[in-house]
C-alpha positions, 0 to 999 in steps of 0.5 A, a space after each residue: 500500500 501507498 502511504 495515502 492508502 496506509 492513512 486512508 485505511 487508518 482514517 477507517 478504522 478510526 472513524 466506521 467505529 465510533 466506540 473505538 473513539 470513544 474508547 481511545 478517547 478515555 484512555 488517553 485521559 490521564 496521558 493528556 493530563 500529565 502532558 498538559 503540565 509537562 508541557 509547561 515546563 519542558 517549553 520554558 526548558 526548551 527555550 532556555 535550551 535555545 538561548 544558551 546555544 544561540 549565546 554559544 553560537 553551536 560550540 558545544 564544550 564540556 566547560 560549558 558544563 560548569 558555567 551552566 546554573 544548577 538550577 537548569 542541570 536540575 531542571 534538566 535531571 528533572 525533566 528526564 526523569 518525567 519523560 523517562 518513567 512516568 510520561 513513558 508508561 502513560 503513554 505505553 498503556 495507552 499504546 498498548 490498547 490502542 495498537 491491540 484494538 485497532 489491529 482487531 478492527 482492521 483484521 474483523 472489520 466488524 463494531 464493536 461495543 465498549 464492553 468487548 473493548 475492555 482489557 482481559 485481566 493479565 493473571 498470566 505471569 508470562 503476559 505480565 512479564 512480557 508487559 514488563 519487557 514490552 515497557 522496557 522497549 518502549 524505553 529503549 526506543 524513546 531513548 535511542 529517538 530522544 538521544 537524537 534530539 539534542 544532536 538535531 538542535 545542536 546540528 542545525 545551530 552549528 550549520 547556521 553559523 557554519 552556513 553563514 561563515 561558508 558563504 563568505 569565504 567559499 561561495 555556495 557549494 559547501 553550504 549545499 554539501 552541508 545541507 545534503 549532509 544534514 537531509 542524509 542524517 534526517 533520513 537516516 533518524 527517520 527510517 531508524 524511528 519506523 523500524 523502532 515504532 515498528 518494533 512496539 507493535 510487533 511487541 504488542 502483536 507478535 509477543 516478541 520483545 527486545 532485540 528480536 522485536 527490532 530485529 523482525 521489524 527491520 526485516 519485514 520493512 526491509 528495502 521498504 524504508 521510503 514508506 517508514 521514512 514518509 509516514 515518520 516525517 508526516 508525525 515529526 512535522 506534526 508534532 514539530 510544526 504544533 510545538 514552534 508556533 506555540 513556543 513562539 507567541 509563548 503558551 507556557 506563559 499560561 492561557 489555554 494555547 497549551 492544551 489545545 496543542 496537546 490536544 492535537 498532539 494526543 490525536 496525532 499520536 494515537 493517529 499514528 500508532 493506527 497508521 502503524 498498525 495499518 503499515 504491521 499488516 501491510 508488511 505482514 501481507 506482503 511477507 507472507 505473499 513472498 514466502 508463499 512464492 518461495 514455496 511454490 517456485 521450491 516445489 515446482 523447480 524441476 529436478 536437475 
């Protein structure tokens, strides 16, 4: 499937079944809740962030360390203690229903009532310890794509200056190797955040943890990364593009810019786990259509 058809599928999904919203809707309750305060402080943290690199023009040094305020390295232990624990594990039990009923809809394509939507209760300790193992991925990914970030930030600061110091001394061609290094490095973080996404719903589906769950997602998207890479970008810009503007006309200052913003990010987030989910299947089809060739054209293939 293409990718407007991946979105299309999703949209389906999401929408023929109006208890599936209803029901996304309560259980992202208390993930919206924290992320509304978080929010606060982490866009008040942001632009400290930016300001401190705009003062030190991209020269990130370890000397810097010791100039910083206590209080800022205080803030940033404390903002990755809520992202790491608290916001993580919201946001994984949302997933996990999410992911696990958007994949029953799509595979029965029949309503279901609110009662069918309800948990079972995990009294198995193998799906208890495979909850465990699923949160401990789901830590790992939101580590790997969050040790990114900072590298982003400190990418593009130093490619501005260096840009700008290029241009003057050497004309345009080694701002354009710059900007070609930095779309290679984007793609690279986007096709990596596909096989990472995609691994979460392997976990869920597949009851495959770890390092194998990484592993069968990146063989199963394969040489198929311009689809991951498309649908990673649509979800970073979304996220992104609702994030700038709000920085910019200053919502953590109060008022109710906040909430709507996390309120579409709350549904672009559980748009995206569909999508994904949409994207599982795909891939499990076309899997299953090779493996299906593989065994024919075996049994087929003449002797000698």
């Amino acid at each position: 499937m293409s990718v407007l058809d991946i979105f299309r599928k999703a949209l389906l999904v999401s929408s023929k079944n109006i208890n599936f919203i209803i029901f996304a809707f309560i259980t992202s309750l208390p993930l919206f809740c924290f992320v509304v305060y978080y929010e606060f402080s982490f866009q008040k943290f942001l632009l400290e962030t930016f300001e401190i690199l705009e003062v030190s023009k991209g020269h990130f040094s370890f000397n810097m360390l010791s100039e910083l305020k206590k209080d800022y390295l205080h803030e940033m232990t404390r903002m990755g203690l809520l992202y790491f624990v608290p916001y993580n594990l919201l946001q994984l039990s949302t997933v996990l229903l999410i992911v696990d009923l958007a994949s029953k809809i799509y595979k029965e394509d029949k309503q279901m009532s609110l009662k069918d939507m309800l948990p079972k209760p995990m009294i198995s300790m193998g799906r208890l310890r495979g909850t465990l193992i699923t949160f401990l991925n789901f830590l790992y990914v939101s580590l790997l794509s969050t040790c990114t970030l900072p590298g982003f930030i400190w990418l593009v600061t130093i490619s501005n200056d260096f840009s700008s110091d290029l241009i003057v001394m050497a004309g345009i061609f080694p701002t354009a190797v710059v900007g070609v290094a930095f779309v290679a490095l984007l793609t690279l973080y986007l096709a990596l955040s596909a096989v990472w996404n995609m691994s979460i719903v392997f976990s869920i589906l597949e009851g495959v943890y770890g390092i194998e769950a990484l592993a069968l997602s990146s063989y199963c998207i394969g040489g198929k990364d311009e689809c991951g890479i498309v649908l990673m970008l649509v979800f970073s810009v979304w996220e992104i593009g609702l994030r700038f503007p709000c920085l910019y006309i200053g919502c953590y200052k109060g008022g109710y810019g906040i909430i709507a913003q996390v309120s579409l990010v709350c549904l672009g987030m559980t748009l995206k786990w569909i999508v994904f989910v949409v994207y599982y299947h795909s891939l499990k089809e076309i899997t299953l259509a090779k493996k299906v060739d593989l065994e024919v054209g075996t049994e087929v293939r003449p002797v000698g």
